[in-house]
Backbone as CSV, one residue per row, in Angstrom:
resi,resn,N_x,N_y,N_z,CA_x,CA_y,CA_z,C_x,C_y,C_z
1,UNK,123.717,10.840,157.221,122.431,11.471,157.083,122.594,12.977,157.287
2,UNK,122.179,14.120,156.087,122.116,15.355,156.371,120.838,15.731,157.167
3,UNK,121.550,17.040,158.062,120.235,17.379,158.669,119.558,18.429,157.629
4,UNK,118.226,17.880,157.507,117.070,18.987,156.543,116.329,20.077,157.503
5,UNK,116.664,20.240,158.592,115.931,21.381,159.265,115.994,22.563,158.674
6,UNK,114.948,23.593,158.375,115.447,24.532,158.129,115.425,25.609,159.095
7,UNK,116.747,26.759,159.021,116.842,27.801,159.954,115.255,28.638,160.401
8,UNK,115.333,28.875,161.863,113.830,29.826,162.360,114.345,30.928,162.168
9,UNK,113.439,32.229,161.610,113.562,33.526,161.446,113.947,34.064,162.646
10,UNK,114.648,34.923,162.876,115.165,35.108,164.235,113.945,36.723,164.612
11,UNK,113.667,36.251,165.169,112.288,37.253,165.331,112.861,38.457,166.166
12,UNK,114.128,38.718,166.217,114.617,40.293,167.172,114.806,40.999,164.885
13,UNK,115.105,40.093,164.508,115.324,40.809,162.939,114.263,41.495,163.028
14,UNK,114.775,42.883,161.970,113.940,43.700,161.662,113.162,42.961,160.156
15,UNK,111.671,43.472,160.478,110.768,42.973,159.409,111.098,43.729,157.900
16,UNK,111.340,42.875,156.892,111.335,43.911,155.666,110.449,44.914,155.118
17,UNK,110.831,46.095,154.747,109.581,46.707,154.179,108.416,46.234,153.294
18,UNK,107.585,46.794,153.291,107.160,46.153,152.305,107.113,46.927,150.902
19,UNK,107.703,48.417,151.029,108.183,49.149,149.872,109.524,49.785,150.389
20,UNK,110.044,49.531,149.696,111.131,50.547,150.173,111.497,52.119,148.884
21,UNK,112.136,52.927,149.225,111.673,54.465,148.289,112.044,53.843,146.972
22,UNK,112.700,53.423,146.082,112.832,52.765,144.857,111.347,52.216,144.095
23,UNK,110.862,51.448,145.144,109.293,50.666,144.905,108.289,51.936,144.788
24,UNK,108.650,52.938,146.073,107.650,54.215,145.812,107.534,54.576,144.747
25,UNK,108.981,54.974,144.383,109.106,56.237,142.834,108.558,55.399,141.960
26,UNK,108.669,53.703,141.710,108.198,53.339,140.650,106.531,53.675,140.799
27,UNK,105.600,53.709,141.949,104.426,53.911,141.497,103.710,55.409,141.927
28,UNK,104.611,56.036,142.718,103.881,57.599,143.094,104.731,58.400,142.033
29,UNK,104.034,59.324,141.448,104.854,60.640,140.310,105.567,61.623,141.307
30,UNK,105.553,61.581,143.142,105.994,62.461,143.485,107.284,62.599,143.509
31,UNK,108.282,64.004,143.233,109.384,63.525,143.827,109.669,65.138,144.738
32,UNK,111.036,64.907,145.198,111.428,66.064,145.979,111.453,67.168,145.250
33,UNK,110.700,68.360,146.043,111.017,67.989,147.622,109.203,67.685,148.105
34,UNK,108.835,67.111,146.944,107.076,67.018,147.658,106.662,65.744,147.969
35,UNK,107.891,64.959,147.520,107.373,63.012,148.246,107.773,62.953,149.856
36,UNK,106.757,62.777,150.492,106.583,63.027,151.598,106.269,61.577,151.931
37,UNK,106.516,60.253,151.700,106.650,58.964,152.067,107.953,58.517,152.067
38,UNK,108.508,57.823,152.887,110.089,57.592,152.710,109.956,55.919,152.743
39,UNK,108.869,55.356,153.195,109.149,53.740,153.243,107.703,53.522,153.591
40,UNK,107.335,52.640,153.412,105.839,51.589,153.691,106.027,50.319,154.626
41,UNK,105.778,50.150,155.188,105.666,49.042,156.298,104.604,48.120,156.272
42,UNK,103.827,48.344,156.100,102.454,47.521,155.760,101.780,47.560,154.884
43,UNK,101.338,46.857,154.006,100.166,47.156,152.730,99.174,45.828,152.318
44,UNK,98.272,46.163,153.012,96.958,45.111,153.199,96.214,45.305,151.433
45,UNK,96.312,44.828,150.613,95.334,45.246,149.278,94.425,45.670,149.537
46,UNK,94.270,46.984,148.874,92.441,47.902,148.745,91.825,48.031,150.416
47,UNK,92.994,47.539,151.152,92.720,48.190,152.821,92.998,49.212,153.740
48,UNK,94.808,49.077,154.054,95.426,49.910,154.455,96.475,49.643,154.266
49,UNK,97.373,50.675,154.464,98.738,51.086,154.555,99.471,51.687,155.578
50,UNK,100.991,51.419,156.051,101.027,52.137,156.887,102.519,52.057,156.532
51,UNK,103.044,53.851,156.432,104.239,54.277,156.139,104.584,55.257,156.956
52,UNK,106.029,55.610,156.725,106.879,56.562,157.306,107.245,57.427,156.647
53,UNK,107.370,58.651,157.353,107.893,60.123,156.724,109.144,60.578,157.869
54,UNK,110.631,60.605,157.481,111.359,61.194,158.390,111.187,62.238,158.199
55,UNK,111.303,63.257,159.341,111.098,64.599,159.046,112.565,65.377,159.435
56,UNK,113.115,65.782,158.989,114.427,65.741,158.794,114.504,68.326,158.906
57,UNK,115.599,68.241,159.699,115.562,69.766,159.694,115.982,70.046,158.372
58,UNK,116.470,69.760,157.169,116.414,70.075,155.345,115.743,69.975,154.812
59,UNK,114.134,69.737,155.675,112.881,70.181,154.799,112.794,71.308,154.062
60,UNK,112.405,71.833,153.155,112.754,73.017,152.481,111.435,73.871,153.113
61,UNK,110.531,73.707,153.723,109.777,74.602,154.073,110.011,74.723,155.726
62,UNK,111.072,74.014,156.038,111.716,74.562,157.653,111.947,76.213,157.529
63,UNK,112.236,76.616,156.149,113.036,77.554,156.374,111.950,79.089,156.623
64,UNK,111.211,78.526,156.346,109.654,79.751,156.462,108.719,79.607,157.670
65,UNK,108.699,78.127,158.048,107.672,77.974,158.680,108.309,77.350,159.892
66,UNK,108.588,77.761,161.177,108.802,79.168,161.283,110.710,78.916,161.600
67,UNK,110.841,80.231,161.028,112.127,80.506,161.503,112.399,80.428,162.749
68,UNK,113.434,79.757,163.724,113.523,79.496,165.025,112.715,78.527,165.878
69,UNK,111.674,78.052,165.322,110.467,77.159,165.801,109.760,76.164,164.367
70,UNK,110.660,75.682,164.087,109.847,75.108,162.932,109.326,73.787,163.256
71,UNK,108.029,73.970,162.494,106.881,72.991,162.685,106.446,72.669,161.625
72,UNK,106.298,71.377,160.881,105.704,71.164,159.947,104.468,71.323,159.414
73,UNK,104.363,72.218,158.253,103.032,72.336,157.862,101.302,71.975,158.282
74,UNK,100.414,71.927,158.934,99.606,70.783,158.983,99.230,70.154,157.788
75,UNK,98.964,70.716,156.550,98.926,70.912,155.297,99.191,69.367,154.561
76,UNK,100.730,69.589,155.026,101.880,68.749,154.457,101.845,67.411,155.056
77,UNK,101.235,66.883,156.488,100.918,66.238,156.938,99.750,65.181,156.017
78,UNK,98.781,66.050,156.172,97.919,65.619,155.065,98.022,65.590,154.167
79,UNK,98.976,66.115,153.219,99.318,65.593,152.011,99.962,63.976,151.921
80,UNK,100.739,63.676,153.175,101.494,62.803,153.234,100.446,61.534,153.314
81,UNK,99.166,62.158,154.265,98.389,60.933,154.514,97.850,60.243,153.533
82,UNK,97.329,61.605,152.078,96.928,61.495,150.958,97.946,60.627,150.413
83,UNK,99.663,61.168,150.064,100.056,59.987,149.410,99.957,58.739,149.594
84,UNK,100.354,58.767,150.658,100.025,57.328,151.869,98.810,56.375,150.744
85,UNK,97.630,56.949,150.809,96.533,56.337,149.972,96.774,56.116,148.810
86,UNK,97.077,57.078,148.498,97.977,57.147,146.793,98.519,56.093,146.543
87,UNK,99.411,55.727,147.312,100.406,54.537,146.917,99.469,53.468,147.070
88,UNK,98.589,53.823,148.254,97.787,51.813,148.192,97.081,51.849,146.710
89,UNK,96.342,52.805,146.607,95.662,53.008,145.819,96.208,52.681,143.927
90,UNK,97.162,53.153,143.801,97.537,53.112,142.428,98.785,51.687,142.605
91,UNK,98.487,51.194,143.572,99.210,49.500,143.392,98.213,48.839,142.532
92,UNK,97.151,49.169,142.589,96.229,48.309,141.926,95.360,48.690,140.254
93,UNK,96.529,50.124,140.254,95.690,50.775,138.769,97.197,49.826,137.411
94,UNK,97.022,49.279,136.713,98.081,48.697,135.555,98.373,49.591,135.003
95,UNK,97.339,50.631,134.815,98.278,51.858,133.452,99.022,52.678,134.993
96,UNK,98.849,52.793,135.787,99.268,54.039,136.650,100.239,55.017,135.656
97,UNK,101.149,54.883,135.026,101.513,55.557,134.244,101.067,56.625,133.915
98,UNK,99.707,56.640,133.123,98.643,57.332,131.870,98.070,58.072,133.261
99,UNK,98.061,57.681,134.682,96.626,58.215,135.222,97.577,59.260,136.598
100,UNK,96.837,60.273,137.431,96.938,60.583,138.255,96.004,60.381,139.184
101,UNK,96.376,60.171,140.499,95.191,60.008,141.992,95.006,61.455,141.975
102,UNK,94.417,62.452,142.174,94.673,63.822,142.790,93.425,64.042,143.704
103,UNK,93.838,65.096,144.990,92.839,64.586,145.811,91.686,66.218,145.339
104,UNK,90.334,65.415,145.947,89.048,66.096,146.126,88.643,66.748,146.857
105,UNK,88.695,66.140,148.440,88.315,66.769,149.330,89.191,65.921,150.789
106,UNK,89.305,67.044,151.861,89.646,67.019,153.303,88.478,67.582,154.021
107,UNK,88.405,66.527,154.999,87.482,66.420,155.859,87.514,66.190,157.431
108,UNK,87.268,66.848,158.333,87.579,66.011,159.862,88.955,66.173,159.654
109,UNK,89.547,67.120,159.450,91.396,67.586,159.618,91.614,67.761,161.081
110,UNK,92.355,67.252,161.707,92.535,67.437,162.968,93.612,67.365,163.472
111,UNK,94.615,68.310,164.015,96.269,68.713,164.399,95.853,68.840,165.329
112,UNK,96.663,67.795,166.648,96.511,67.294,167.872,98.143,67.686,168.515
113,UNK,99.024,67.565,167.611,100.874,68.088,168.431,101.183,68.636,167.282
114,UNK,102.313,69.769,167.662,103.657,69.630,165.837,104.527,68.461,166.048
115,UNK,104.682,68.860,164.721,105.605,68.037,164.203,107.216,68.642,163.780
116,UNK,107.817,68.301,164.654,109.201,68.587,164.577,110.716,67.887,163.805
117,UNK,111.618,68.948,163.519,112.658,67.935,163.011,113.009,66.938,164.083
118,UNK,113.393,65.611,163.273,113.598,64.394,164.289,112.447,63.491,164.505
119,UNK,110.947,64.095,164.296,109.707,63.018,164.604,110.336,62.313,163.290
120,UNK,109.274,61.074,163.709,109.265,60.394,162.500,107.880,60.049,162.390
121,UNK,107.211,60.551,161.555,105.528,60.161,161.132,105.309,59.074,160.852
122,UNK,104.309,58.017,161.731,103.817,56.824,160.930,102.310,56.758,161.072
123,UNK,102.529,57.377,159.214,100.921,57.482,158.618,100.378,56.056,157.981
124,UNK,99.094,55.582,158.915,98.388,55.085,158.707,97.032,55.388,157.426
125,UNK,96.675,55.116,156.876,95.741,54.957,156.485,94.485,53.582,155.685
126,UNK,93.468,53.798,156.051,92.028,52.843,156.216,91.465,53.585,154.546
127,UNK,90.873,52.275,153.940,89.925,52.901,152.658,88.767,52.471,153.587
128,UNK,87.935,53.884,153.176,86.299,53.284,153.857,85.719,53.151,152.587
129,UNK,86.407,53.723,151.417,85.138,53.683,150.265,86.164,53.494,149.233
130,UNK,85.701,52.421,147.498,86.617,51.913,146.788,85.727,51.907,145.655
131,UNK,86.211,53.018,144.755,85.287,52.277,143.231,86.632,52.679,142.645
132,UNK,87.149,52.027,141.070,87.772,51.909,140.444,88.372,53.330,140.208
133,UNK,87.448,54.671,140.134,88.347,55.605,139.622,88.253,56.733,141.364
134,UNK,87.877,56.313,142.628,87.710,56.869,143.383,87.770,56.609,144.377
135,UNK,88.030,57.272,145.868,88.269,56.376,146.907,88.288,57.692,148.384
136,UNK,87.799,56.641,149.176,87.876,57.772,150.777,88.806,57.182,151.484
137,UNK,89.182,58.249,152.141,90.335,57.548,153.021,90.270,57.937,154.128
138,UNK,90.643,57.204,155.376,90.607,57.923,156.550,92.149,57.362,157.121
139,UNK,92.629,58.418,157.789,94.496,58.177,157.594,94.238,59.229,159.150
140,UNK,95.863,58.575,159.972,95.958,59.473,161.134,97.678,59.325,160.820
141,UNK,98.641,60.378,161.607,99.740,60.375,161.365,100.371,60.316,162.972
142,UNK,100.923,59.648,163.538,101.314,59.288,165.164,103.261,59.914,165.070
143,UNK,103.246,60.240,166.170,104.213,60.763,166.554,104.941,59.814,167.836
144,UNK,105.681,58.971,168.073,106.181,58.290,168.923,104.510,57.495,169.608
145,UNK,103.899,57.179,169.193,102.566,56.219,169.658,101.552,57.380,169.860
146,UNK,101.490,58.862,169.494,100.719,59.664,169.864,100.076,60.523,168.109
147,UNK,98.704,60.625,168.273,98.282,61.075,167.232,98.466,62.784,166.958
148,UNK,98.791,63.108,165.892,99.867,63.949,165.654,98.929,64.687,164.814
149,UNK,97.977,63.722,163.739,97.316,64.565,162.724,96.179,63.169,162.201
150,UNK,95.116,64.022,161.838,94.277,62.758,160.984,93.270,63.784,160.433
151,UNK,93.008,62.861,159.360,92.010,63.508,158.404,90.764,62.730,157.540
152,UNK,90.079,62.567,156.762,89.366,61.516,155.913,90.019,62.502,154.518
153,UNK,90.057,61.834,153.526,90.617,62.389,152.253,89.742,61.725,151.537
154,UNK,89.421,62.484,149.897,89.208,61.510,149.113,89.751,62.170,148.276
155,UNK,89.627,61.026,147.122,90.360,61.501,145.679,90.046,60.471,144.468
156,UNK,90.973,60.956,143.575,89.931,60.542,142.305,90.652,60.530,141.398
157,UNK,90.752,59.164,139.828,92.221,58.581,139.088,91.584,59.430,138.268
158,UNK,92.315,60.072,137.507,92.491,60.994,136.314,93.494,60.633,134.947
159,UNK,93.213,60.772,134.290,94.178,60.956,133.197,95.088,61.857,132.931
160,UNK,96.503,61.292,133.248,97.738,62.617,132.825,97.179,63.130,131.962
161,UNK,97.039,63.044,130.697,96.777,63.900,129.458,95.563,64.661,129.611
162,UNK,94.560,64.720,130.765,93.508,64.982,130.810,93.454,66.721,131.642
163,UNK,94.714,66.985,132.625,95.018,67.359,133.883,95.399,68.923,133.269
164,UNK,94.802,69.653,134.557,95.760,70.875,133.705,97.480,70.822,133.811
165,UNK,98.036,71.804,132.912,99.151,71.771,132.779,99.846,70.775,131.650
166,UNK,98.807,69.771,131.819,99.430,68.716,130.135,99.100,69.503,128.627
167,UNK,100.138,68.847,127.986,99.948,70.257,126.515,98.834,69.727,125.839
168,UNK,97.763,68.410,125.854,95.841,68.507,125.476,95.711,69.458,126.044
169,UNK,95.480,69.882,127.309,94.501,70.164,128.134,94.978,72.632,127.374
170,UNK,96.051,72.318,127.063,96.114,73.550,126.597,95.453,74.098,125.252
């Protein structure tokens, strides 16, 4: 008689992502040095998300901001939170291709620590609001269990061909 048990997940294993950067590039247009998501950890449909940004001293805007003390953008933070949404967000658009998320408005921005080479950001973000071509977001970015940055974002699917800089729109 074979034994049919099957093996228990050994629960000290690390959990798989649930994107890893390959999965990103296929659905965010960002790339370096402005993709500011390095992995996803959680992704609830049309809920939340929650990813990581290493922040690494070869950021290319270490080198300005500031020389001898560099701190990451607050800016850039919130951009990250924005992609963050981005990505939940355009999991669920089929053309994503044809369209861009680009954001509308920041709201309730709030920089609580910097952010240094070596943190590692894990940006959360919540949809409070969901229509097909639009969406609010409320996203915080934690620094070792401590809130680092948060904002509400919204934004809104566009058409590449529609956008400035595409050769219609010229």
């Amino acid at each position: 008689m074979t034994d049919t048990a099957q093996p228990t997940p050994d629960a000290s294993a690390p959990a798989k992502p649930a994107m890893e950067i390959g999965d990103i590039f296929n659905i965010l247009p960002h790339r370096y040095p402005f993709l500011l998501i390095d992995r996803v950890l959680e992704l609830v449909r049309m809920k939340r998300i929650v990813a990581l940004k290493n922040v690494t001293i070869t950021e290319p805007f270490f080198q300005g901001h500031f020389p001898g003390k560099p701190i990451m953008p607050g800016v850039l933070i919130v951009e990250a939170i924005a992609q963050a949404g981005g990505l939940l967000l355009l999991t669920e658009v089929p053309n994503r291709d044809e369209m861009l998320m680009v954001f509308t408005g920041i709201e309730k921005a709030r920089f609580r620590r910097p952010v240094v080479p070596g943190d590692q950001l894990r940006i959360e973000v919540e949809v409070r609001a969901w229509r097909i071509t639009a969406a609010r977001l409320e996203g915080k970015a934690y620094v070792d269990g401590k809130v680092a940055a948060e904002a509400t974002v919204t934004c809104r699917l566009v058409p590449r061909a529609m956008g400035p800089g595409s050769s219609e729109a010229e």
